[in-house]
TIMAR-638752 format. One line per 2 residues: number of its first residue (from 0); their letters; for each residue y, x, z of C-alpha. Coordinates in steps of 0.25 Angstrom, whole numbers. Layout:
<nodes>
NUM = a = Y/X/Z; ...
</nodes>
This chain:
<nodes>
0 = xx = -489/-866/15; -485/-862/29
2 = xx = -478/-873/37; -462/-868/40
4 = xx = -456/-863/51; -449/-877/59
6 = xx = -436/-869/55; -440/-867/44
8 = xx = -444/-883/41; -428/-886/38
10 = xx = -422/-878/28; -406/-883/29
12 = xx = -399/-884/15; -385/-886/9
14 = xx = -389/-901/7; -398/-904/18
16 = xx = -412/-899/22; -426/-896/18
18 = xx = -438/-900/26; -449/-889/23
20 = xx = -460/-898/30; -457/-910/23
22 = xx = -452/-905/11; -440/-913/11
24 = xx = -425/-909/5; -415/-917/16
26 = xx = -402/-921/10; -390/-930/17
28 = xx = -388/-942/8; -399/-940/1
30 = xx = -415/-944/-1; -424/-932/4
32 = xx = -430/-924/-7; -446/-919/-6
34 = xx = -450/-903/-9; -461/-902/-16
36 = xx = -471/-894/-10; -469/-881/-17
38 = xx = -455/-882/-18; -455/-883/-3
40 = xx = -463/-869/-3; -454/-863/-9
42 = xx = -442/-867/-2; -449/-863/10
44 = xx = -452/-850/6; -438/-846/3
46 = xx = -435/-851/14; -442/-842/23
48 = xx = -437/-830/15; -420/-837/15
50 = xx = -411/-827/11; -420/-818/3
52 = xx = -424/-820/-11; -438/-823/-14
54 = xx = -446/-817/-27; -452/-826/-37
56 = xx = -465/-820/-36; -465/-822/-22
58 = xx = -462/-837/-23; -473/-840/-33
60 = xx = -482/-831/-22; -479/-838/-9
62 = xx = -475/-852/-15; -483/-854/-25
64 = xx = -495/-845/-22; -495/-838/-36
66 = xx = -499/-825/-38; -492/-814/-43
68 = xx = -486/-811/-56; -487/-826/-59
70 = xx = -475/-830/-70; -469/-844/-65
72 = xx = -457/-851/-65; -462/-863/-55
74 = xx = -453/-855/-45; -439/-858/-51
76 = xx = -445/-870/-58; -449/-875/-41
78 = xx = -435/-870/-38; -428/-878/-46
80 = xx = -433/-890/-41; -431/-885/-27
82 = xx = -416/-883/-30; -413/-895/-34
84 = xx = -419/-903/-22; -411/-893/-10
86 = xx = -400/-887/-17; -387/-895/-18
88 = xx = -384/-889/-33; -398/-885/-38
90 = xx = -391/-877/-50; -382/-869/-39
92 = xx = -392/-867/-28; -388/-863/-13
94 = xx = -401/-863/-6; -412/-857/-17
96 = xx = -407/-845/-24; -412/-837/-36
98 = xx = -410/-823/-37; -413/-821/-51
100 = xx = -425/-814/-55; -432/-812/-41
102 = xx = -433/-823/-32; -426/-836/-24
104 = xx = -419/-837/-12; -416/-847/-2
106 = xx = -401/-847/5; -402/-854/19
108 = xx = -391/-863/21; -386/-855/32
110 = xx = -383/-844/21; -375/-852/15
112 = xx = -365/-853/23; -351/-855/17
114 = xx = -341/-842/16; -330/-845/24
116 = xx = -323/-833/26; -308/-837/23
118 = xx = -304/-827/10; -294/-817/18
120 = xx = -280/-811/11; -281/-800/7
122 = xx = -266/-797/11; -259/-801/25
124 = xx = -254/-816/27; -238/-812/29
126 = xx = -229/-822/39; -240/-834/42
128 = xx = -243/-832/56; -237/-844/61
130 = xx = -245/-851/49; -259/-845/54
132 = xx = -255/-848/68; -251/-862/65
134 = xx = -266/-865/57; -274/-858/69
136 = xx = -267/-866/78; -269/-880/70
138 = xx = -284/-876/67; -285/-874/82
140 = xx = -279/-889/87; -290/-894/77
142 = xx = -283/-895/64; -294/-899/52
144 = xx = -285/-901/42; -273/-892/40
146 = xx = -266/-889/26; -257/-878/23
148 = xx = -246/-884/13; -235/-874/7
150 = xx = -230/-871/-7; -237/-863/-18
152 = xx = -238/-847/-14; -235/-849/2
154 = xx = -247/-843/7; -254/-856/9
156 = xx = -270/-850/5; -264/-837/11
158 = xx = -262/-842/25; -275/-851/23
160 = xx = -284/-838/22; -276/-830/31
162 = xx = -278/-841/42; -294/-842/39
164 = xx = -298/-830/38; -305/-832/54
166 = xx = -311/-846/49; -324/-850/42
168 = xx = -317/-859/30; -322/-862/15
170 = xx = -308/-860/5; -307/-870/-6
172 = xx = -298/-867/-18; -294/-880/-24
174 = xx = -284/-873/-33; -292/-876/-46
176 = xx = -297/-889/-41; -293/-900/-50
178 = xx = -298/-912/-42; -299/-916/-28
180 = xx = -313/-923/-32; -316/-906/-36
182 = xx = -313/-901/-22; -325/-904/-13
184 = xx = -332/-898/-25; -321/-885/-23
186 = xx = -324/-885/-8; -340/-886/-12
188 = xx = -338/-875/-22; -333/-867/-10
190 = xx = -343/-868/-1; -353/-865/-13
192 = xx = -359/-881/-10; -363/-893/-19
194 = xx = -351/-903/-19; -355/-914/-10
196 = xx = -346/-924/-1; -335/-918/9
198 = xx = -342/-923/20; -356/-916/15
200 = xx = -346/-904/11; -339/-903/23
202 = xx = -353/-904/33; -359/-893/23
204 = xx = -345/-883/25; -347/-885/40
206 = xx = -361/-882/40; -359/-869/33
208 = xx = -350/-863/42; -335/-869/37
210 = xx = -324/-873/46; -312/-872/38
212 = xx = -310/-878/22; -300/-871/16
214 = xx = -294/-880/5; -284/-872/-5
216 = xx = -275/-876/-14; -276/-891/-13
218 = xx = -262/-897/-18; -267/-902/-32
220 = xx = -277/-910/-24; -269/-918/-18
222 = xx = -270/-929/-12; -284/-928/-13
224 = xx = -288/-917/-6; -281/-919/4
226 = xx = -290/-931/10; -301/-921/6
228 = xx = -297/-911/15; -296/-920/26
230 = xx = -308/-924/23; -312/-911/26
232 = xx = -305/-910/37; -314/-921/45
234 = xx = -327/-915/43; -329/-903/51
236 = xx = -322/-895/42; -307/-891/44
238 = xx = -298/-888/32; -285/-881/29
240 = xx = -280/-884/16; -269/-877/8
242 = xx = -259/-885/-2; -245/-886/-7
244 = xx = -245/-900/-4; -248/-908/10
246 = xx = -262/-915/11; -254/-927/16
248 = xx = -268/-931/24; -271/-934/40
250 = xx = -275/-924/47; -268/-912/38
252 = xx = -261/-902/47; -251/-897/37
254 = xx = -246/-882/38; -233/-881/29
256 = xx = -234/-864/24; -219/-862/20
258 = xx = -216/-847/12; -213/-835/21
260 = xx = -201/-831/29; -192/-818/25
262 = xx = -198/-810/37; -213/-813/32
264 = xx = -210/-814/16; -206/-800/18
266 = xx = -218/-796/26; -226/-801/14
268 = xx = -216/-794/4; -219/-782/11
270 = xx = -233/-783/13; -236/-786/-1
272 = xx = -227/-775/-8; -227/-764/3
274 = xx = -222/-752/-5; -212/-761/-14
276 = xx = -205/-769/-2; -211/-763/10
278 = xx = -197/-756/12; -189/-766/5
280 = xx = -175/-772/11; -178/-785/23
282 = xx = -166/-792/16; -172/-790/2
284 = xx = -185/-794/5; -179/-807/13
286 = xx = -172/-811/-1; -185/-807/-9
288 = xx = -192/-819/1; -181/-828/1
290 = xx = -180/-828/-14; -194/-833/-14
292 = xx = -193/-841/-3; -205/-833/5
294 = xx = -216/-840/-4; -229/-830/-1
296 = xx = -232/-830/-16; -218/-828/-20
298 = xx = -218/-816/-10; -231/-807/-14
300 = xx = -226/-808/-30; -214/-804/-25
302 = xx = -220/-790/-20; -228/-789/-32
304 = xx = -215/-790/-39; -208/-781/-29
306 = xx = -217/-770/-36; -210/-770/-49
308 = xx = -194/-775/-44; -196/-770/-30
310 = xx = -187/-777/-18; -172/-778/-22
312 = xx = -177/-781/-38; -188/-791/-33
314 = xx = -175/-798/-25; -166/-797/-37
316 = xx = -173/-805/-46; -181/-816/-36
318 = xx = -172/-825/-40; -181/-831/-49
320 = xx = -195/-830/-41; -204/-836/-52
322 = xx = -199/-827/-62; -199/-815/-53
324 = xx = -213/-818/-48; -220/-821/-60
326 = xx = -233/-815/-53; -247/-821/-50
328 = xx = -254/-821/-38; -263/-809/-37
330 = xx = -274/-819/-32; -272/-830/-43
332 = xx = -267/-825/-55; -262/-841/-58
334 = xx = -255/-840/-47; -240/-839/-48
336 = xx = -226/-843/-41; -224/-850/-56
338 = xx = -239/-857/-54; -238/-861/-39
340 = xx = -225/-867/-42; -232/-875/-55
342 = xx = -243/-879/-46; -234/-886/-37
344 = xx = -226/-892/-46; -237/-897/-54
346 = xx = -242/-906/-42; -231/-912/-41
348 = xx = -229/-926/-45; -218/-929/-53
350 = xx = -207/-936/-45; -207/-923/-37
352 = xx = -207/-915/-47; -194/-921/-52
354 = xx = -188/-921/-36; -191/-906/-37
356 = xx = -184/-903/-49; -173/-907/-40
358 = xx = -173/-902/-28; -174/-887/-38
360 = xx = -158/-890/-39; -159/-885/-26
362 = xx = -153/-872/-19; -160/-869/-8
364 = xx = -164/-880/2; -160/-893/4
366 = xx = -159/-906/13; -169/-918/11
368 = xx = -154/-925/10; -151/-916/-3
370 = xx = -166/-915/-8; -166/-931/-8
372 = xx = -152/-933/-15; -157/-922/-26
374 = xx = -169/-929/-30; -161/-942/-30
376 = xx = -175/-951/-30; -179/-962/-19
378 = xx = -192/-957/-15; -184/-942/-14
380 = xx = -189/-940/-1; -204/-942/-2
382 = xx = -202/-933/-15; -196/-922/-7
384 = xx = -209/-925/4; -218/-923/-8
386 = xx = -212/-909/-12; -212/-906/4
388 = xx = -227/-907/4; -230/-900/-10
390 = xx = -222/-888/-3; -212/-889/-15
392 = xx = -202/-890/-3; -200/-883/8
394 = xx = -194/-888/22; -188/-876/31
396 = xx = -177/-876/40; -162/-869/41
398 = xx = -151/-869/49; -147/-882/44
400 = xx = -161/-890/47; -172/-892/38
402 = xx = -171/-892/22; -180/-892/10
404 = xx = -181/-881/-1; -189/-878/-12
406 = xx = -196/-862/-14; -188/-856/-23
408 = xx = -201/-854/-33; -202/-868/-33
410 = xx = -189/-872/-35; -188/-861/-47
412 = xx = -201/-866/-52; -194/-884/-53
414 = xx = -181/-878/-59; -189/-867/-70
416 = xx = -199/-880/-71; -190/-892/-72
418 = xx = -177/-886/-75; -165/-889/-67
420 = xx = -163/-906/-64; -149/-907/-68
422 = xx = -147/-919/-62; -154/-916/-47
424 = xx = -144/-903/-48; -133/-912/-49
426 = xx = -138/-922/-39; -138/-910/-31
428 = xx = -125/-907/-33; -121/-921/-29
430 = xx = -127/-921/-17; -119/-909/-12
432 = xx = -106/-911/-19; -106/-925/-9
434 = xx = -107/-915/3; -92/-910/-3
436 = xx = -90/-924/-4; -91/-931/8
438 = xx = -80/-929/17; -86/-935/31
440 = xx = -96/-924/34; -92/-915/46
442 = xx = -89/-901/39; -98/-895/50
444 = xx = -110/-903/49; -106/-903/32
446 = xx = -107/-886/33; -121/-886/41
448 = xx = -129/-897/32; -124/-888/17
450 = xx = -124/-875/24; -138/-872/18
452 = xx = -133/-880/7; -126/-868/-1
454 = xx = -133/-867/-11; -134/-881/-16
456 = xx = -119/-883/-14; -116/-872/-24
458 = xx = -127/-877/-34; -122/-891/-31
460 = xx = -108/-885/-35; -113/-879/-48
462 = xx = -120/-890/-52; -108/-898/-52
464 = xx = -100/-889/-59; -112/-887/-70
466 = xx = -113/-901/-72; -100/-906/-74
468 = xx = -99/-913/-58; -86/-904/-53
470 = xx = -85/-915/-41; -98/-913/-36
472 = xx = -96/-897/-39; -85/-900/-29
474 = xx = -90/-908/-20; -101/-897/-17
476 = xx = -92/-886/-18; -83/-893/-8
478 = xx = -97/-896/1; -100/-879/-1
480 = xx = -86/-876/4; -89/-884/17
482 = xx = -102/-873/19; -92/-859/17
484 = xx = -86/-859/31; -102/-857/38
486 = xx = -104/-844/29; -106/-849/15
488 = xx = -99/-840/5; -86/-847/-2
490 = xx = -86/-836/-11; -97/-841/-18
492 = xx = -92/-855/-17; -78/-850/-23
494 = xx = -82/-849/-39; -88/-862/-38
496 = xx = -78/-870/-32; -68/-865/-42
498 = xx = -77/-869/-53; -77/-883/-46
500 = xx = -59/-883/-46; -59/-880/-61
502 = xx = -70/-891/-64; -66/-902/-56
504 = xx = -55/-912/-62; -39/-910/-58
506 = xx = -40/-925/-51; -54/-921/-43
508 = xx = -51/-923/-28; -61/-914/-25
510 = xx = -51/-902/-30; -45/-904/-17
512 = xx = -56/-904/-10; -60/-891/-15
514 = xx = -45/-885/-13; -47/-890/1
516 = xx = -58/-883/3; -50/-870/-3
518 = xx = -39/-872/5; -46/-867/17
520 = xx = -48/-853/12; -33/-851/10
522 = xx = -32/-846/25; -43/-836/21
524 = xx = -37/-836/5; -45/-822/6
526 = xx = -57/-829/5; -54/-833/-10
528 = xx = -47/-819/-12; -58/-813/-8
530 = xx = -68/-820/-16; -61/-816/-29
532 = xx = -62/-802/-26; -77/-803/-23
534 = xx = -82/-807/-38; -82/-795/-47
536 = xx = -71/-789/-53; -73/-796/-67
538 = xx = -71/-809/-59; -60/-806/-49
540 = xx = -50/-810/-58; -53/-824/-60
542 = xx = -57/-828/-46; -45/-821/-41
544 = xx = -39/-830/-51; -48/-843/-49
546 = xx = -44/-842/-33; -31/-839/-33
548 = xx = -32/-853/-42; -39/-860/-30
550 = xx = -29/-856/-20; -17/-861/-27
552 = xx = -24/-873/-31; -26/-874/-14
554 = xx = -10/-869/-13; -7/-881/-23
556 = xx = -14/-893/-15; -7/-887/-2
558 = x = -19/-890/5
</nodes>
């Protein structure tokens, strides 16, 4: 047998190296393992041919000097042997390939090479410019870890693709991962590799070519795969990792994806239903995004919906989104708004759970202050942290400074889950009833803080009134009248309050406080005239009625 080629004497492998001169398999860790002579022959012979597929005969020919027709099976017999001294898995071979019925092949590592072409979108990434810019710049001040952390259906993969399209990344679905001990396996898996250690893992990515690890779908890993990432993330690997939930490790850089705004949810309406709501109506598409809160999932089975209800009927019946948007994900036929929201809840442990359940009693946003004394527990706010970074709660800002809501999928997932908590609906109602109560705020700082209140200070008066707390009906209805001189409707305040008159005691101080409150509106006594022509005609008669009551009852106390 002629001696090699010098560069042919090292032949590199997945696990290490062969030595063609002395015949020796070269692992890291590991004792060296000795080729018998003919099993180096024939290693070396498919060698010089790489990439190309070798004929029985020809082996039994070159290698083994046999003439022709002879009928052996020493080749697949000298095969097997040779698998299982350079081949990481000798039953899944990388390096010495059959090609069944004809021949062998060998695969130079350098073929080997690791697809990472990031998987592109087949549609256009709608209203994430600033997210894109924002992990471009990161990745250019040296970034090694960053995680993108936002609630089920936001866009969180989306955005991952769209932003590594230019990159050389391996993606690693962990969504049907079971155990973080199983995700170096996943990651292996990926890269079509034996499961070795991270360090080993990483040095073999690197080799082939990969810059990026793309880790999707993590948050049922937690906490665990967290330190794992990072571990990645100090070799010379860098790593983006998508979750609902933070990471909570050094060295995260943490990209908070919140749901669209009305300008870009309806760009994405559009684009995704052109012929249905292409032409549609701005303010009706705004409501279409509002009522889903902008959540990307949300939005593209609204257009598929659009289809069938078209714009105006698609916004007439969003009032219930899970119902309405009973569709799966074209992509993951598993994939719902109903199951993301049961994914969530799911990793959730339980004392947060029970927090959520009230914080759904909720309308709209809400303070910390409000949250906190809803919840009604000592460790409140590390619960309301722990819902913050499981991207159940969001943080955005209004006129009034910053508050806390939940996405109306979510909350509608709690209260069809749960059930309404009786008893954090009245704690809720408490709370704002002594807004009503408390006589020493100033009126202007007292309007500014309930002003994006509305909503809660007429469930907070409904409450009352439902479960038998006519004061703390009062109080809040006394707290909502305070917020109608800066633009918020008295007319819808009106019926309430005169349910709140007829249930409170004859004796009940706050009667007079609610007179009061009337007595304002009798230099403007249109105002209540006008609302009991504004009701339909079946029910003019009685509010004429019921007002006219009100006002006498002001007249009487000569306020």
């Amino acid at each position: 047998m002629p001696s090699p080629a010098p560069s042919q004497r090292l032949v590199p492998l997945e696990t290490g190296s062969v030595d063609l001169i002395t015949r020796r398999v070269v692992r890291e860790g590991t004792d060296d393992i000795l080729l018998t002579p003919t099993e180096t022959a024939l290693l070396e012979h498919l060698v010089r041919n790489a990439g190309h597929t070798v004929p029985r005969a020809d082996l039994l020919r070159d290698v083994w000097g046999y003439r022709e027709g002879v009928r052996t099976r020493t080749v697949d017999t000298t095969m097997r042997r040779l698998r299982r001294k350079i081949e990481q898995m000798p039953g899944v071979p990388r390096h010495l390939l059959t090609e069944d019925g004809v021949g062998y092949r060998f695969m130079p590592l350098s073929d080997l090479a690791v697809d990472t072409s990031a998987q592109v979108p087949l549609d256009l990434t709608v209203g994430r410019d600033a997210e894109l810019k924002l992990l471009e710049r990161l990745a250019n001040q040296g970034a090694r870890l960053i995680s993108i952390v936002g609630a089920g259906g936001v866009g969180k993969t989306r955005l991952a693709h769209e932003w590594m399209r230019s990159k050389r990344v391996l993606e690693v679905s962990l969504r049907e991962v079971v155990a973080p001990s199983d995700v170096l396996g996943a990651v292996a898996a990926a890269a079509s590799t034996n499961p070795v250690s991270l360090t080993e893992l990483a040095s073999r990515l690197s080799h082939r070519g990969v810059e990026w690890l793309l880790l999707d779908n993590v948050e049922h890993l937690l906490p665990e795969l967290g330190a794992l990432a990072r571990g990645f993330a100090c070799t010379d690997l860098r790593v983006l990792v998508t979750s609902q939930c933070a990471l909570k490790v050094g060295g995260d850089t943490r990209v908070d994806l919140v749901p669209l705004d009305v300008e870009a949810g309806s760009m994405l309406l559009r684009a995704r239903a052109p012929m249905t709501l292409g032409r549609a109506k701005d303010d009706v598409l705004a409501v279409i995004v509002g009522q889903v809160d902008g959540l990307p999932l949300a939005l593209e089975m609204a257009a598929a919906r659009a289809s069938l209800l078209g714009a105006e009927g698609l916004r007439d019946r969003l009032c219930r989104p899970l119902q309405v948007l009973g569709l799966a994900e074209a992509r993951d036929p598993q994939r719902t708004l109903r199951s993301v929201a049961r994914g969530s809840w799911d990793l959730l442990p339980e004392p947060a759970a029970r927090a959520l359940t009230c914080l759904a009693v909720f309308r709209g946003g809400f303070t910390v202050e409000a949250a906190e004394a809803v919840v009604d527990q000592p460790d409140a706010l590390d619960l309301l942290q722990l819902l913050r970074d499981q991207s159940w709660l969001r943080r955005r800002s209004d006129q009034e400074g910053w508050r806390l809501d939940l996405l109306v999928s979510l909350r509608d997932f709690v209260l069809e889950h749960a059930g309404v908590n009786a008893e954090a609906a009245l704690r809720h109602a408490r709370h704002f009833a002594t807004w009503g109560a408390d006589a020493t705020r100033d009126a202007a700082e007292r309007r500014r803080v309930l002003a994006a209140d509305w909503p809660n200070l007429l469930r907070a008066i409904e409450v009352g009134l439902f479960q038998g707390e006519p004061e703390v009906a009062a109080g809040a209805a006394c707290a909502a009248w305070g917020v109608t001189p800066i633009g918020r409707p008295p007319e819808v305040l009106m019926p309430l309050v005169l349910q709140v008159l007829a249930a409170l005691p004859a004796d009940s101080p706050w009667r007079n406080r609610i007179l009061i409150a009337l007595a304002d509106l009798r230099r403007s006594e249109a105002n209540l005239c006008g609302y009991a022509i504004a009701p339909p005609i079946s029910r003019r008669s009685e509010l004429g009625c019921r007002v006219s009551e009100v006002l006498e009852m002001v007249e009487a106390a000569d306020l």
